[in-house]
N, C-alpha and C positions, 0 to 999 in steps of 0.2 A: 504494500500500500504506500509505502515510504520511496519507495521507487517511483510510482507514476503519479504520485505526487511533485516529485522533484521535476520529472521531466514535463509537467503539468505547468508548472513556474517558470523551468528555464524557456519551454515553447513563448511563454504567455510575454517573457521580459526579452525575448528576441524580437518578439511582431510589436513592441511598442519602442524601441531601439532601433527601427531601421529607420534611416537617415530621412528626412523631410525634404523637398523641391528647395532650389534658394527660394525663399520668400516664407514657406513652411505653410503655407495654403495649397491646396490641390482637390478636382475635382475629378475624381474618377479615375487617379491616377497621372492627371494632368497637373502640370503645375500653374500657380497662379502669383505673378509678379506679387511682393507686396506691398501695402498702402494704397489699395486699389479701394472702391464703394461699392459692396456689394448691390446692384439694381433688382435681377431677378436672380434665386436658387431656388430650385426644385428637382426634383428626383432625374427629369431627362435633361436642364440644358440651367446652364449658371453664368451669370453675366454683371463683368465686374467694369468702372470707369477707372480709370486713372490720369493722374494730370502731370502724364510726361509725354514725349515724345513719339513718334511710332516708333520711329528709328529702336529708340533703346527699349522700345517693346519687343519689337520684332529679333534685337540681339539679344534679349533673355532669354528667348524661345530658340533661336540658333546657337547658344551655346548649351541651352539645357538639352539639345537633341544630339545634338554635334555627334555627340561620345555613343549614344545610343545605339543598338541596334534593331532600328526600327525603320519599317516598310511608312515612309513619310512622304508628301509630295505639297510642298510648299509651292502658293500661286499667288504672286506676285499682282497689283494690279494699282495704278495712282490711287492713295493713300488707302490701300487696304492690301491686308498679307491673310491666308487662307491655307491653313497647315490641315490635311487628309491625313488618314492612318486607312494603310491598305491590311494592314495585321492584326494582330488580334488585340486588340486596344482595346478598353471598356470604353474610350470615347472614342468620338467620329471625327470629330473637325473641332479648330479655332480657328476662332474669326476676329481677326484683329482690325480693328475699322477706324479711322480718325473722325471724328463729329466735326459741329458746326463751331464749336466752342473749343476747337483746337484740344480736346480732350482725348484719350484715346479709348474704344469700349473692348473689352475682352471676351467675346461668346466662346462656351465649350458644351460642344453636345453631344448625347448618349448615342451612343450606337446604337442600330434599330433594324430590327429585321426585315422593318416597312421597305425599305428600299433596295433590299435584297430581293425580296421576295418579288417585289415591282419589275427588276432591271428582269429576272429569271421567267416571269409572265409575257413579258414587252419582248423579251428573247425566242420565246416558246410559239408565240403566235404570229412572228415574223420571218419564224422560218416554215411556219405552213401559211403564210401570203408570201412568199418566193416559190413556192414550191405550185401553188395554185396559179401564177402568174407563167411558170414556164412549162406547166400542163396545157394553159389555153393558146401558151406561142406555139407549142409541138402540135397542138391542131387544129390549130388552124393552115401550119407549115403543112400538114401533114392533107388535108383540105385541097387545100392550092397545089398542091404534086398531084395528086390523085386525080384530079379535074385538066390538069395538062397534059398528064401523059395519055399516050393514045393506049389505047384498051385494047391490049393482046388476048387473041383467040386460042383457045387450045382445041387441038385436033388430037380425036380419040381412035 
């Protein structure tokens, strides 16, 4: 009993010991600059302001990734940066966006199967409208041959 009580503790002081994101906020795994205002948190997407720069928004998030090894695909666009996770991430995306107020906002949101499940539908039913479209070209091709060629006789 004295045993897996031990290892009962040392599990329990390993999982509250592992290191924090610089800033020591995180959603989901994600990390969150800090001194940011939280706007909205809730279970799928948490969305913080801060009153710095993009620029050194967007270098906390290139250096906190840098070292990772993570399936990531940063998208670039005037004053907004758009960080994808292609892996297995509990989150989906940040969205790093500059306001009107020269402020910067920070969205992170949950991964969702909605959009899995969509791109996999959209996939599924397009490959039977290609396939319905190159039944109706074969006969019609098939049509237009049949109606020009002259009509061979067989002799019995």
């Amino acid at each position: 009993m004295k045993k897996i009580l031990f290892v009962l503790v040392v599990f329990a002081l390993q999982s509250l010991a592992r290191p924090l994101p610089a800033g020591g906020a995180d959603f989901l795994g994600a990390p969150l600059p800090e001194g940011g205002r939280m706007i909205v948190e809730t279970g799928r997407r948490t969305q913080a302001v801060y009153q710095e720069s993009l620029q050194a928004v967007s270098d906390f998030y290139r250096r906190w990734f840098k070292d990772k090894d993570a399936d990531l695909k940063f998208k670039e666009k005037p004053g907004r940066l758009r960080i994808e996770d292609f892996g297995n991430q509990r989150w989906h995306a940040i969205v790093i966006e500059e306001q009107a107020d020269h402020s910067v906002s920070v969205t992170v949101t949950k991964d969702s199967w909605g959009w899995l499940l969509t791109t996999l539908a959209l996939r599924f039913l397009g490959v039977f409208v290609v396939l319905m479209v190159l039944l109706i070209a074969v006969s019609a091709a098939a049509a237009v041959i049949t109606r020009l060629s002259p009509a061979q006789e067989t002799k019995a």
